[in-house]
Structure formats: C-alpha cells, structure tokens
MILUM-878923 format. One record per residue (C-alpha): x, y, z; residue in three letters. Coordinates in steps of 0.001 Angstrom, whole numbers, plus 500000, padded with zeros to 6 digits. Each point is the difference from the previous one (the first is absolute). Layout:
% residues N
XYZAla
...
This chain:
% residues 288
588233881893807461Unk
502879499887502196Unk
503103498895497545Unk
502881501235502471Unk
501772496790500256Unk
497275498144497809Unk
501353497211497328Unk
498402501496497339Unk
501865503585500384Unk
502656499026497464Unk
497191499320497448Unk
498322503409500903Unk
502939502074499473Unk
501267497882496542Unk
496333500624498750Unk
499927503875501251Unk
503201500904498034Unk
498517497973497229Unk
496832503133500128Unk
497739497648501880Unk
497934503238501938Unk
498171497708502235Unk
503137498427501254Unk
501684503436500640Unk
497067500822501812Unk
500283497000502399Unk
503660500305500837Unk
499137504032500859Unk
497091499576501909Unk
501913496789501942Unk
502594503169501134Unk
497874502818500106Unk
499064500123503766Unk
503384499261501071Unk
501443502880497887Unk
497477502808501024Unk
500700498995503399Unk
503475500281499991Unk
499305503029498068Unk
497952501296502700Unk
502352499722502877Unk
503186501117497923Unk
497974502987499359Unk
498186500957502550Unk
496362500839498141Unk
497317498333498067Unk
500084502340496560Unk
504164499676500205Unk
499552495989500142Unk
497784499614497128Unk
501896502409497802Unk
503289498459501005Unk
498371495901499844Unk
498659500702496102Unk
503404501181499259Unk
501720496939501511Unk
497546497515498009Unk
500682501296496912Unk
503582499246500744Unk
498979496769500643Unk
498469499846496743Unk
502879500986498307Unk
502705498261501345Unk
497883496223500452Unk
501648498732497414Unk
503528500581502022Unk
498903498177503102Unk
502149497098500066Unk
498428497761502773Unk
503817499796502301Unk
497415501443502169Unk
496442500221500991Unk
498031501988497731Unk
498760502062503576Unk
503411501061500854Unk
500633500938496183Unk
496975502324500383Unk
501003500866503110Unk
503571501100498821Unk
497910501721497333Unk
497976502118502156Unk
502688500458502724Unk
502347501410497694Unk
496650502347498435Unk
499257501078503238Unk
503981501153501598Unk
500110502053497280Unk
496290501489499783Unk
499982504171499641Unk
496056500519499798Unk
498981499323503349Unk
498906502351502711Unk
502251498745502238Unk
502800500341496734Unk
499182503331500199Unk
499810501000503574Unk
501930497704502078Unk
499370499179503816Unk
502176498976503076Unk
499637498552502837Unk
501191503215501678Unk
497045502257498158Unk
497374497303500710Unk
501071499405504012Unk
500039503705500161Unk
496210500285498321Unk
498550497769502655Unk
501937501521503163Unk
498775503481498351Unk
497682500008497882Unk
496694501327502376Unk
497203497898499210Unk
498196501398502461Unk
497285502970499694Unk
499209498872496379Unk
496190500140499072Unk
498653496385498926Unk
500565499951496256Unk
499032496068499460Unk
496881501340498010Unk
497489497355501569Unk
502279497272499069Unk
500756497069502768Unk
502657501171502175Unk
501308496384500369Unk
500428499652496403Unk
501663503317499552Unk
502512498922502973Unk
500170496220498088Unk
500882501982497033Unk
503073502459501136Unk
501187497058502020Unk
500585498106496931Unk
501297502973498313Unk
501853500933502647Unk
502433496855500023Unk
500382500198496197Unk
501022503550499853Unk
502313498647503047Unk
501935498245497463Unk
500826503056497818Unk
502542501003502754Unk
502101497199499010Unk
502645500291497029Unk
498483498005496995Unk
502443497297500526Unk
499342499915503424Unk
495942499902499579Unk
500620497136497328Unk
502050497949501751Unk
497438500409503362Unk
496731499798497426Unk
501385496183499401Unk
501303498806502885Unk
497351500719502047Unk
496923500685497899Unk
500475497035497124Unk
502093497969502387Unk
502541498917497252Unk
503034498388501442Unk
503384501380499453Unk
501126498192497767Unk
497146500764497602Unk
500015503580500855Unk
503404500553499992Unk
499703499120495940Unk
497463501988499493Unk
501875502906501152Unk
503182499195498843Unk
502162499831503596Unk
500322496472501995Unk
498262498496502612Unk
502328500870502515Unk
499572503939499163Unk
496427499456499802Unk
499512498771503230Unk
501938502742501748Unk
498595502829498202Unk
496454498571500614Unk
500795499533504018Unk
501169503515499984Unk
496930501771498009Unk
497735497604501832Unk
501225501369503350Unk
499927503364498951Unk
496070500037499036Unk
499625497736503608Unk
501541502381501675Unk
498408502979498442Unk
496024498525500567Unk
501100499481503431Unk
501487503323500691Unk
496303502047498205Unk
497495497786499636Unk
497463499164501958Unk
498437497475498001Unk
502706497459499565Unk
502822501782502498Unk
499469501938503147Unk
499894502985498800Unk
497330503078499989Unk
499046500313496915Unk
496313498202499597Unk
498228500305496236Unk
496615500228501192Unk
501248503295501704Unk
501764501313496929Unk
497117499276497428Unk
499375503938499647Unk
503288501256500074Unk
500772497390497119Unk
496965501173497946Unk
501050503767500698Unk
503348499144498907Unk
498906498758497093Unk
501551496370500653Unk
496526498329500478Unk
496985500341497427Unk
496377498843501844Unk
498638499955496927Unk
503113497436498550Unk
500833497006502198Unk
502038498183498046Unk
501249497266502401Unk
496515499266501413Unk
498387499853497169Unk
502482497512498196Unk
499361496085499647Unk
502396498809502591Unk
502014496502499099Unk
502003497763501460Unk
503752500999500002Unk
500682496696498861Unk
498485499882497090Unk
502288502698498201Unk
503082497421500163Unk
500191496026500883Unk
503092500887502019Unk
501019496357500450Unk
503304500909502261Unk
498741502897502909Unk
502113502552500814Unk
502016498757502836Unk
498937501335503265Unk
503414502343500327Unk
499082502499502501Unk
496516498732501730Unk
498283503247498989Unk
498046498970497053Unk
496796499383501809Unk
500379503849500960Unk
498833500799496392Unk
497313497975499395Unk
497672503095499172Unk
500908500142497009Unk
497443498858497806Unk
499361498759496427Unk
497396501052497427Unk
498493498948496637Unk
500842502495496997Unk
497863502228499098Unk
496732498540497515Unk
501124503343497797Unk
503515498463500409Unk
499405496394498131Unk
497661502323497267Unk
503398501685499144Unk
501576496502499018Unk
496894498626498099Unk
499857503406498470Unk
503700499682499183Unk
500340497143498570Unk
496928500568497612Unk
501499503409498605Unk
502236500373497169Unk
502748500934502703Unk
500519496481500778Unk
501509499361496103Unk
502269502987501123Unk
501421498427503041Unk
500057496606498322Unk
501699501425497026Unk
502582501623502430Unk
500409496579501694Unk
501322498133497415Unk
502117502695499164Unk
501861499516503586Unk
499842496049499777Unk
C-alpha cells in the first residue's frame, strides 16, 4: 500500500501510536524501499544499508508520534535517515575511507592484466553488470557525507531545493550550489577514468578478475543483479523535480533502484510481533 502522500496517513500514524501493529506496519513498509536505498548509496554496500535502514525505522517508530505534518511525512523520514546516515560509524567505508585521488590512481595502476580467469563458471556479463553497479556506488564514498547527501538527492531522488534544502537544514540557494559543484566533480571524474560512462580506459568487463582477486567482487554474491529492480519513482512522489541547475543530471542515470530485501520486511513483521515493540512504545511515550 503506497500511503506516502495518501489521505488516510494521518489516521495510520494516530492509530500506530495508539499500538495499532498493523498500522505501524503499513506506514514502515510504505518507506522501507526508499530508506534502504538511500541507505545503500550513503553507504556504499548492501550489509551496511540494511544494518543502517533497520536502525533508521526504529527511529521512525519512536519518534511518529513527533511528526507534526508542517511537512511531508517523506521529507520527515528523509530528515530522519539523512541525519542517521551523516553521522553513521559502522560502515566499511566509515572505517576505511576513499578519495577520488586513491580510486583515479587504482584504475591508471592497478594491472588488471595477466590475472588468471577467477569468474568460477559464472557469466562474465553478469560479473561485469555487477562491479559496474558497484563500481558507481563505491564512487560515491569519495565524497564527504554532506557532500554524497546533498548529490544522493538532487540527482538520484530528484527533490527540488527547496525541499531538500529542509531536509538538510541549509537553503535552497546553498543547495543548489553545492549540488552543481559535487555534481561536476563526479562528471568530471567518470569522464576523466571511465570508460563506460566517460572516455576513459578503464572497461569492467576487463577488470572482472582483478576485482575478484582483490577481493572487491564475490562470483558467488551478486548483489545488484540479483536484486528486484524498481522504478526510482516509486520511492518518493516528488511532486516539484529538482530544477535542471547544471544540465548534467541525465549523466547519472545508472543509478538504479531496488526492492528491500524479503529478509528485510521479515525483520519488521518480526519486530513488531516481539515483546521489543512494548519497549520502544513504552520509550515513546516517554519522549512525547
């Protein structure tokens, strides 16, 4: 049931904080996809987002009963999971950060060739399909969490300014310069290396081993092929489109979306069937 900007949201959410489980459930699965995948490109892996994306909807659980309705109840979540995500410590990418200089430097350097084929019998197309994809996410760790936010909606979500700029707490006007500038940089740096979507050298299909050997590519774990894809725009009825500031947003259309995880939507029926769900109810109305 899509409830996003749905008439009967206001009902849901007096009912949930009322205990109703089955309206909880609604609201969360309504949000789910568009959390894990803003999860996903904030952190750069698959695990990382559906740590970080359970985490975040139990903070929407716990705070419902504070959203107010001055603004959509997407860009509350959003502001939720934005604000989750800057400050996320758990990550790979948390841990061992990347720049644009290291990964420019990999490609020009790292020798692909002379590497035995490791793809272990599996489709070399898919394996190729598969770093691509991971590829352009991890290409988004080399950007400053603020940075990688602030890109992630613009150009990914396609909120407008105005609505972004709330959700990250800066105005329009700063919104729309910091976006031109990140968006340049990550134009500028496909163009410079990659030879998929710039004119660069670096091909996947020729770097399927080296990633495998490297330890950055598991034949026996394609996550990105072997997700449901969806259409990007059903995570968010964005009503107002991000204003076309720079004419490089059609540059970045690779980017794709995907349904959570089935194990993923288990975790919230599971939830809210526990006795942990009297725990973060209790703790609820001790904030309201």
């Amino acid at each position: 049931m899509n409830i996003k900007n749905n008439e009967e949201l206001p009902l849901l959410i007096e009912k949930a904080t009322a205990g109703d489980e089955k309206s909880l459930e609604t609201i969360l699965l309504s949000v789910q996809d568009l959390v894990f995948n803003l999860s996903l490109r904030m952190l750069g892996s698959f695990p990382d987002a559906e740590d970080a994306a359970q985490e975040i909807l139990l903070k929407v659980i716990t705070h419902l009963s504070s959203f107010r309705k001055e603004s959509s109840f997407t860009t509350w979540v959003f502001s939720i999971a934005s604000n989750h995500l800057k400050n996320y410590k758990n990550s790979m990418f948390a841990r061992h950060p990347l720049s644009f200089e290291f990964y420019g430097y990999d490609i020009e350097n790292g020798s692909a060739r002379d590497i035995p084929d490791l793809t272990q019998d599996m489709e070399k197309a898919v394996l190729a399909e598969e770093l691509k994809m991971s590829c352009t996410n991890v290409m988004l760790q080399c950007l400053d969490t603020e940075s990688r936010c602030i890109f992630i909606l613009g150009t990914m979500f396609k909120a407008d300014s105005r609505i972004a700029g709330e959700i990250l707490g800066i105005t329009p006007e700063a919104y729309r310069q910091r976006l031109r500038r990140v968006r340049r940089k990550m134009a500028d740096f496909l163009e410079e290396y990659c030879g998929e979507y710039g004119h660069g050298t670096c091909r996947c299909k020729d770097r399927v081993s080296y990633a495998i050997q490297n330890h950055r590519l598991n034949p026996s774990r394609t996550e990105y092929t072997s997700s449901e894809e969806i259409p990007q725009e059903t995570l968010v009825d964005v009503k107002n489109a991000m204003e076309d500031i720079d004419g490089l947003a059609d540059r970045f259309r690779f980017w794709k979306a995907y349904r959570s995880p089935d194990h993923a939507k288990r975790f919230i029926r599971d939830f809210l069937r526990s006795t942990q769900i009297s725990i973060v109810n209790n703790s609820e109305r001790e904030e309201a």
